[in-house]
ROPA-118316 format. One line per field, with one value per residue (C-alpha): y, z, x; residue in one letter. Coordinates in Angstrom, 2 decimals, decimal comma, padded with zeros to 5 digits, always signed. Last residue first. Layout:
BEGIN
Y (Y/...) .
Z (Z/...) .
X (X/...) .
code (A/...) .
//
This chain:
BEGIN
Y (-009,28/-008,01/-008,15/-006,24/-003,64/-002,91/-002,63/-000,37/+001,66/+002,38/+004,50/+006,30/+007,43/+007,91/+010,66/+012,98/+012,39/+012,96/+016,59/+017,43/+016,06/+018,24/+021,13/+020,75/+020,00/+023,29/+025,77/+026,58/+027,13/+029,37/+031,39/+032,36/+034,09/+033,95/+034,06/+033,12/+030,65/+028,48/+027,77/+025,61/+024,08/+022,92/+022,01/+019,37/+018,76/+017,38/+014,68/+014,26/+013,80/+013,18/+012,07/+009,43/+006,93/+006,80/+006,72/+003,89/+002,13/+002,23/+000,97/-002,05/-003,95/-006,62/-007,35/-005,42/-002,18/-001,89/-002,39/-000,22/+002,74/+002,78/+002,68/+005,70/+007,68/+007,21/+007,87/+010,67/+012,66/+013,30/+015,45/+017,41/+021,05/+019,71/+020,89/+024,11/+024,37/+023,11/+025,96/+028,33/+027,55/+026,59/+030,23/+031,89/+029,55/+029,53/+033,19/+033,71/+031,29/+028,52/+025,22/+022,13/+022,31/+025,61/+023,95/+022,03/+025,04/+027,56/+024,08/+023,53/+024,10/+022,78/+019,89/+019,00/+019,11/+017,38/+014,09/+013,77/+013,96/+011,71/+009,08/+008,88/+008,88/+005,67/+003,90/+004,18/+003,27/+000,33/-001,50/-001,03/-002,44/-005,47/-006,26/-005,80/-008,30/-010,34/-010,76/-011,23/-014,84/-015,60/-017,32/-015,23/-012,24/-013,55/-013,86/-010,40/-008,42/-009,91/-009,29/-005,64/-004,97/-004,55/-002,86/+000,10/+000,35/+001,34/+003,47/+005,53/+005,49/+006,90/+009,94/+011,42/+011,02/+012,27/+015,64/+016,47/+015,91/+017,93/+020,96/+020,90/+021,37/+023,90/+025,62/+025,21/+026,44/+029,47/+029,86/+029,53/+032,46/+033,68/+032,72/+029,58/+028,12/+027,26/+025,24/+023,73/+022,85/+022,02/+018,76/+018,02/+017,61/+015,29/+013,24/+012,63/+011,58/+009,06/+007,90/+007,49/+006,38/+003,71/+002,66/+001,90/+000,69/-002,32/-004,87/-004,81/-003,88/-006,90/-009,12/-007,91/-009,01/-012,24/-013,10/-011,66/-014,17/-013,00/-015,13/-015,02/-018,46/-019,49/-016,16/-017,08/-014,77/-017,01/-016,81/-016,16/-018,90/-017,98/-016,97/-015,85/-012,96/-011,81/-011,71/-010,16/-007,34/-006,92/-006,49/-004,31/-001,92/-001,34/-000,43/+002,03/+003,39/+003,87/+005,80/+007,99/+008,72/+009,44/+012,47/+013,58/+013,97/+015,68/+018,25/+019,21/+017,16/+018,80/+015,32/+016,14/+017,94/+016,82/+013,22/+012,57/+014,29/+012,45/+009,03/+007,73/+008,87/+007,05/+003,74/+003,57/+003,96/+001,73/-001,22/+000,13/-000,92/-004,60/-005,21/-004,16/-006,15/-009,40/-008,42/-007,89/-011,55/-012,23/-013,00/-009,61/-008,14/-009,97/-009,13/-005,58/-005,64/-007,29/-004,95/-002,10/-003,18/-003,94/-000,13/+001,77/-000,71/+000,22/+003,85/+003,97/+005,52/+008,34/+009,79/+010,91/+012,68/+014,07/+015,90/+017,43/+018,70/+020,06/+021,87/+023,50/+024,74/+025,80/+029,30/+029,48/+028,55/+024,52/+023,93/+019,89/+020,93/+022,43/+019,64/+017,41/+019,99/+019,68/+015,55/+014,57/+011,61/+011,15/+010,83/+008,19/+005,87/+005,81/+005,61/+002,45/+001,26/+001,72/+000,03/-003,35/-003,28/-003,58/-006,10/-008,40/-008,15/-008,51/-012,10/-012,95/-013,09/-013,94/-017,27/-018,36/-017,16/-019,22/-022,12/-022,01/-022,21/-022,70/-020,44/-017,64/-018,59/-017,29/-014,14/-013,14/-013,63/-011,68/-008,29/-008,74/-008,91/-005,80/-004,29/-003,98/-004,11/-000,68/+000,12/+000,27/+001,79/+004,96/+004,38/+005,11/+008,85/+009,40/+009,86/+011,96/+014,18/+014,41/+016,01/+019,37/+019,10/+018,13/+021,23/+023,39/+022,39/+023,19/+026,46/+027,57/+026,84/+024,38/+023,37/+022,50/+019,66/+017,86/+018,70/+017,76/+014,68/+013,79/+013,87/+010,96/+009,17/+009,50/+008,52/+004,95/+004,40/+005,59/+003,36/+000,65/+000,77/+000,88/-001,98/-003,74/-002,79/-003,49/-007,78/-007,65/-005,40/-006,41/-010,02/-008,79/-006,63/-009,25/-012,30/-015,16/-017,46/-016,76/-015,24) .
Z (+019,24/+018,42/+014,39/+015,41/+017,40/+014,38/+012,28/+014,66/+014,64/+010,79/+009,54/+012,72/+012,76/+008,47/+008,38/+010,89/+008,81/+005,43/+006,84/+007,85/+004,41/+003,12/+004,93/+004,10/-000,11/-000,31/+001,19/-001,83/-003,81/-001,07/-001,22/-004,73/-003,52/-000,53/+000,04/-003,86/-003,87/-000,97/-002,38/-005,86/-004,52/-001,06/-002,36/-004,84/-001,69/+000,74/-001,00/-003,76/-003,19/+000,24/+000,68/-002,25/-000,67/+002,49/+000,76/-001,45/+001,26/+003,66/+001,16/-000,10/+002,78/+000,91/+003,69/+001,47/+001,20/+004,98/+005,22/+002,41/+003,58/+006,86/+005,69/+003,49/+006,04/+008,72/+007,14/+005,75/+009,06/+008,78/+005,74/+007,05/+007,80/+004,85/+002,65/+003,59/+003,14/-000,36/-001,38/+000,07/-001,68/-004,54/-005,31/-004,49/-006,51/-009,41/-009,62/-009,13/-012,14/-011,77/-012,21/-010,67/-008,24/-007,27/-005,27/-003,51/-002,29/-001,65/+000,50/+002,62/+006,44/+005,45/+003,32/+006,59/+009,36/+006,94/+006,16/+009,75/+010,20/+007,28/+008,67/+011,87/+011,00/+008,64/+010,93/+013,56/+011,17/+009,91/+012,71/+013,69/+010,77/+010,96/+014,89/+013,46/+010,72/+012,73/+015,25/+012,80/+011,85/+009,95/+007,12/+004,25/+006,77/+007,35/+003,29/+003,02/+005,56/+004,88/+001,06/+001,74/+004,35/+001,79/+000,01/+002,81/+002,89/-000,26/+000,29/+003,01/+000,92/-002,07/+000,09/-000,10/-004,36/-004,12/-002,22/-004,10/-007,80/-006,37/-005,64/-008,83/-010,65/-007,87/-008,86/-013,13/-012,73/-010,22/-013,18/-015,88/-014,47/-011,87/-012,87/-014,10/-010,24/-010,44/-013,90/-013,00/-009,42/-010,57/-013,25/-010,40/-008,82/-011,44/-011,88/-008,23/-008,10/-010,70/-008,42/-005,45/-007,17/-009,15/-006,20/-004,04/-006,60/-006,62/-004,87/-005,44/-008,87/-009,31/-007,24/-009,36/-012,68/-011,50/-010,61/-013,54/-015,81/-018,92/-018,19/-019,40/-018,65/-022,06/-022,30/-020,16/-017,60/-015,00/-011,51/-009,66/-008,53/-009,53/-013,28/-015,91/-014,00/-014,87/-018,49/-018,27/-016,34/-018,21/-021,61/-019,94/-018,09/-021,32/-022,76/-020,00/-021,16/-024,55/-023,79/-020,63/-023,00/-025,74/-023,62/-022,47/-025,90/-026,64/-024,62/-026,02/-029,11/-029,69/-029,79/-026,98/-024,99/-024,88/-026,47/-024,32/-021,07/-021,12/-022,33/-018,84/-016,35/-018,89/-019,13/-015,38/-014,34/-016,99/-015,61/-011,88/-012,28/-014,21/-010,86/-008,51/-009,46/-009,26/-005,84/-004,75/-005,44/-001,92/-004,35/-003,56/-005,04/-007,97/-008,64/-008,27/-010,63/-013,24/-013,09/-013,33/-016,31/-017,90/-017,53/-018,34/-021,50/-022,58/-022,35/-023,91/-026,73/-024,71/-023,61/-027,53/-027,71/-024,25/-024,55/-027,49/-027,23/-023,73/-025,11/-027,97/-025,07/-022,69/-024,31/-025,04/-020,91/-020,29/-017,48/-018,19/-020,30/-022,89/-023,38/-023,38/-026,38/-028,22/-028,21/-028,59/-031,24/-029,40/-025,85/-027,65/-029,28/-026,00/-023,51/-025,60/-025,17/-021,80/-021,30/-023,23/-021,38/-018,02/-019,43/-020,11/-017,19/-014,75/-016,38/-016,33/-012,94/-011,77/-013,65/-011,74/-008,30/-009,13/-009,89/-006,64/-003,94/-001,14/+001,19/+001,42/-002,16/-002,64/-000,21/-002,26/-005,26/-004,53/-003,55/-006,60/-009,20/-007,36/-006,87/-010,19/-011,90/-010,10/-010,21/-014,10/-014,49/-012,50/-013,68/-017,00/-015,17/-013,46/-016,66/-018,21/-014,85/-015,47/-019,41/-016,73/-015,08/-018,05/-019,65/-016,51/-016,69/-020,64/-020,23/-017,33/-019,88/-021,21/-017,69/-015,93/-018,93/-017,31/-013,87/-014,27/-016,46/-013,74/-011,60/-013,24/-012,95/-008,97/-008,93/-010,22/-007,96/-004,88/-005,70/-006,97/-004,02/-001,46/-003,03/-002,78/+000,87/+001,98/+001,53/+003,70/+006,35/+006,26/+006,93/+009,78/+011,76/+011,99/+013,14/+010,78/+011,44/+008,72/+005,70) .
X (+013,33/+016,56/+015,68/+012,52/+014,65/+016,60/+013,51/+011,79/+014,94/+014,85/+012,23/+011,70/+015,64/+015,81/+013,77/+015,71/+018,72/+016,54/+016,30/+019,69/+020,58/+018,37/+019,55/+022,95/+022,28/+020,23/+022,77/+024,74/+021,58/+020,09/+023,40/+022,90/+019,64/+018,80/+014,92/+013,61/+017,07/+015,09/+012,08/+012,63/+015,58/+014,07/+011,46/+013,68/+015,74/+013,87/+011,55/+013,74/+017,66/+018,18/+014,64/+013,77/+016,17/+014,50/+011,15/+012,44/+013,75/+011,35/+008,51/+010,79/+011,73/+013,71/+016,53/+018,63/+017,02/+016,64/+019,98/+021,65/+019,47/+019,99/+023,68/+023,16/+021,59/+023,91/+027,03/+024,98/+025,08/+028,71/+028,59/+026,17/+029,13/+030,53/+027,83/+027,65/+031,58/+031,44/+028,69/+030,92/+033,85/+032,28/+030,80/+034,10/+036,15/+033,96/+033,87/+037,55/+038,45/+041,25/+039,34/+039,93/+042,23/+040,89/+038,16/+040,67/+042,12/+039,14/+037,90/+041,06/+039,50/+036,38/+037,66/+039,75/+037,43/+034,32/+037,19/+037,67/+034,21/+033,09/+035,73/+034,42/+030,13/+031,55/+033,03/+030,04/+027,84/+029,37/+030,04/+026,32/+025,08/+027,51/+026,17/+022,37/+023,30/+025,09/+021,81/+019,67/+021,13/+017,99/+019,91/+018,29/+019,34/+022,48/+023,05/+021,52/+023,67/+026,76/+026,57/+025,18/+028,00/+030,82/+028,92/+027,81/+031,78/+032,05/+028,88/+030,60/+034,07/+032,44/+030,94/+033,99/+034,18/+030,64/+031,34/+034,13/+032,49/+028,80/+031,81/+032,58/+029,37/+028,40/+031,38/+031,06/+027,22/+028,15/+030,86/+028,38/+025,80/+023,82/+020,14/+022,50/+022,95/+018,89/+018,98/+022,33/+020,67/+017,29/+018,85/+020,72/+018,20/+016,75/+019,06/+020,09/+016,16/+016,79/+019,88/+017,87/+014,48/+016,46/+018,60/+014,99/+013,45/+016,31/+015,03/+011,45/+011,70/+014,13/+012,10/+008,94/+010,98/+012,20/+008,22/+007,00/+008,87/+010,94/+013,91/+017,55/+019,20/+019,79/+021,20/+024,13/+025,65/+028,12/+027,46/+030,85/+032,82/+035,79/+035,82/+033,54/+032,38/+035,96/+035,59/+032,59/+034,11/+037,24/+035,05/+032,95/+035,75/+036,94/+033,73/+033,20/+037,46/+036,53/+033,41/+035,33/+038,28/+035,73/+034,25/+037,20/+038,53/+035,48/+036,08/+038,77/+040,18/+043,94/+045,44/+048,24/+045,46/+042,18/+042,79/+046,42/+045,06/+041,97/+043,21/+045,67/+042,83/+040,15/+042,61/+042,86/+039,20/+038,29/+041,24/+039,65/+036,72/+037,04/+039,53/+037,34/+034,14/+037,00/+038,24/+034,17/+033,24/+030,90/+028,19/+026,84/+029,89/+029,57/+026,39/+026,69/+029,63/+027,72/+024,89/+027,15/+028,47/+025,47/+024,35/+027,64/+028,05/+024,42/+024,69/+028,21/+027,02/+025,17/+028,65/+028,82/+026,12/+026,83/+030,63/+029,51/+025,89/+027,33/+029,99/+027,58/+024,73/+027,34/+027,50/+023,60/+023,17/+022,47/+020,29/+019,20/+016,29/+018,43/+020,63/+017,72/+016,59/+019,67/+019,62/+016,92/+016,98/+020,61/+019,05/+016,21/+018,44/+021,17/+018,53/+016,93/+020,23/+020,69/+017,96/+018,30/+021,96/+020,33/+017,23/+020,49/+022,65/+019,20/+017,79/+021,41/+021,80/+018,55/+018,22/+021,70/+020,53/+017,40/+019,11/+021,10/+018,75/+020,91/+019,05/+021,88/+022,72/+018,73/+019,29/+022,60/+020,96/+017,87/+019,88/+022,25/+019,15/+017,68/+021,05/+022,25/+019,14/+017,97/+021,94/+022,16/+019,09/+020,11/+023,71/+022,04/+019,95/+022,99/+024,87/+022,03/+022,38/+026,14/+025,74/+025,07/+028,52/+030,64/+028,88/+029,45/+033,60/+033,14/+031,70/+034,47/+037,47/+040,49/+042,04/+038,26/+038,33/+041,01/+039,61/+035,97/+037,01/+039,41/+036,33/+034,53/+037,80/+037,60/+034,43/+034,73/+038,15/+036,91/+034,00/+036,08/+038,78/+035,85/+034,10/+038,13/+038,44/+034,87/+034,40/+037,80/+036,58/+033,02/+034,43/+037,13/+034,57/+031,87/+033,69/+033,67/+030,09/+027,64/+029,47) .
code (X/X/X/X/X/X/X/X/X/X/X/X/X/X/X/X/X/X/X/X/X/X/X/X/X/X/X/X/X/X/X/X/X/X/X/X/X/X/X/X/X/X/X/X/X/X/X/X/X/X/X/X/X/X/X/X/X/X/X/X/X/X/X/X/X/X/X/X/X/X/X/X/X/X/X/X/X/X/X/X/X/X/X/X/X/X/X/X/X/X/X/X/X/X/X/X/X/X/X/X/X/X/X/X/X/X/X/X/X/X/X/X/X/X/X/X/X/X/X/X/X/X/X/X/X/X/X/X/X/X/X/X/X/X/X/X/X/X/X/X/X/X/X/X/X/X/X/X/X/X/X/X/X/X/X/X/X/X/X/X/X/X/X/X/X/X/X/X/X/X/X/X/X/X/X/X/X/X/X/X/X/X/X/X/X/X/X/X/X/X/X/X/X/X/X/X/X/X/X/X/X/X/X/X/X/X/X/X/X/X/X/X/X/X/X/X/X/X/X/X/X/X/X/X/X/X/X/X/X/X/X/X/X/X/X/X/X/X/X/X/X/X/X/X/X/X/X/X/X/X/X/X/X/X/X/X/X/X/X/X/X/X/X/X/X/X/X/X/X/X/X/X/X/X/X/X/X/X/X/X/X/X/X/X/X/X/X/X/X/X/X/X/X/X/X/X/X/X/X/X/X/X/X/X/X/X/X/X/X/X/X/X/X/X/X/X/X/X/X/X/X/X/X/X/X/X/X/X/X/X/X/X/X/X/X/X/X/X/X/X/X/X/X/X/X/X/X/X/X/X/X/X/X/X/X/X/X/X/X/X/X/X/X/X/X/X/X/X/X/X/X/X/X/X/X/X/X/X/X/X/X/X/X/X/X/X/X/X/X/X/X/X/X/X/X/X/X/X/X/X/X/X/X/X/X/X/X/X/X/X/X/X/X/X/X/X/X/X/X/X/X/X/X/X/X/X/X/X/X/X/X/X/X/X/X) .
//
């Protein structure tokens, strides 16, 4: 971690984060296109039950990271006992949460439905695909913790592998539950339940080998001091994904003024735009174990050189990636769900968002760093932008002076904005680590 050149360890600690991420998001969008083949209500219900989902991986990444973040700085320092309280201490409040998400969700269910944009016609698709997606709130959580923390342990083959087995077996059930058994959309939502407590299983029983940090109870802690790492740690993935929650939550409520196929489109197009983005953060992983054990080591200078590296990879391959998509977008839109209204609004809504794409290699990176060398007040507010400070306004105000075409445009100009943001909030911190 401290002395192999920079390139070649991010490289090799990237590849299987990568694979998981492109992986993980890949099989959320074979639900979009599985269920995008039996009508436009269901692809919008699959779309709206998404905030709830963000909402657990919201929890799942604030203990995720925050545990994995303090690990990776305490086996930077040799301090091994704490690493090994941390790591459990973070598994089980994870899967506490995601059950108490689970009880309450289901207690609620046909108003949160509601709430999250669904139309009368969605309302029934939605109340079917989530009450059963909310069983798998606790698996979802833990699961994310564990892979967190093995990746920040420098473990990221055996995160991959407990990835990609659910990824797999939830590509391999939607097609036989929706189709072959006759279940629609709730086929596709027990393929993704079975195959999240798959991936569980797998997971734990891959933490339990190499030299990851194994998860004992006997090691679960209620201390305030593991608790305010973990808030300090991982705020800054709660506030980004709760945010993502919560936009999303406008989006759905703004695209249904004009309908479930605006709904269905900007529901797709949010599924493209992740699974490209995948690689950026993929790669962001692969840096976060380099950054923090260098950091814990105060070798600045590698974690300034990794940083770097990263960036400039990442702006290339969201270009390429922008050129392409733009070029293709009525096609791949399409893909998923044959309807001239849904093409036509994700289209255009898909091109908008291409035209930023590349600016968000930058944003997510800053991001990554700043959260893992614990500075907690840049991150958050960095992390808040994308999908709070800029675009919640932006949502609320910009479909009053453009109608349809203001909620296409919303996700561009926030990421234009949070761009901006990101320049004074990380450069001085660069040029302190030069200093």
């Amino acid at each position: 971690m401290t002395t192999a050149p920079i390139p070649r360890l991010i490289g090799s600690l990237a590849v299987p984060t990568i694979i998981s991420m492109l992986v993980t998001s890949f099989y959320v969008m074979a639900d979009t296109y599985f269920v995008g083949q039996i009508n436009t209500q269901s692809t919008a219900a699959v779309g709206i039950s998404f905030s709830v989902m963000a909402i657990i991986q919201a929890f799942g990444f604030f203990f995720g990271h925050g545990s994995g973040n303090y690990i990776s700085r305490k086996l930077g320092a040799k301090d091994y006992e704490s690493a090994e309280k941390m790591a459990s201490t973070g598994f089980f409040y994870a899967f506490m949460s995601g059950a108490i998400i689970a009880l309450f969700g289901h207690l609620y269910l046909s108003q949160i439905c509601v709430a999250l944009g669904s139309t009368p016609t969605i309302l029934p698709y939605a109340e079917e695909y989530l009450g059963t997606i909310l069983l798998g709130a606790p698996f979802m959580a833990s699961s994310l913790v564990l892979n967190n923390q093995m990746r920040f342990q420098g473990n990221a083959v055996y995160a991959m592998v407990g990835i990609i087995v659910g990824a797999v077996l939830n590509i391999g059930l939607d097609p036989l539950l929706i189709f072959v058994f006759d279940m629609g959309i709730s086929g596709a939502a027990w393929a993704t339940l079975l195959s999240q407590i798959c991936s569980f299983l797998v997971l734990l029983v891959m933490d339990s080998r190499g030299t990851n940090i194994r998860i004992r109870f006997k090691n679960f802690t209620l201390k305030p001091a593991y608790l305010k790492e973990i808030v300090f740690g991982g705020s800054p993935s709660l506030c980004r994904q709760g945010l993502a929650s919560l936009s999303t939550i406008l989006l759905n409520v703004a695209a249904g003024a004009y309908g479930d196929a605006a709904i269905a489109g900007m529901s797709i197009v949010t599924r493209i735009c992740m699974f490209i983005n995948s690689f950026v953060i993929g790669f962001g992983q692969g840096f976060q174990p380099v950054c923090g054990f260098n950091y814990g080591a105060g070798i600045y200078r590698r974690v300034r050189e990794g940083f770097w590296f990263c960036v400039k990879t990442g702006v290339v391959f969201l270009a390429v990636c922008s050129v392409i998509g733009y070029i293709f977008s009525p096609e791949i839109v399409s893909w998923f769900r044959d309807d001239p209204h849904v093409i036509e609004t994700g289209t255009r809504a898909l091109r908008w968002q291409l035209i930023t794409l590349p600016l968000g290699a930058w944003v997510i990176l800053c991001n990554m760093m700043l959260q893992t060398i614990r500075k907690p007040v840049r991150a958050v507010t960095l992390s808040s932008a994308r999908q709070g400070l800029f675009f919640i306004p932006f949502i609320l105000i910009l479909p009053h002076f453009f109608g349809l075409q203001g909620v296409e445009m919303c996700q561009a100009v926030s990421d234009l904005c949070s761009f901006l943001l990101a320049i004074p909030l990380t450069i001085p911190v660069l040029n302190e680590m030069k200093k």
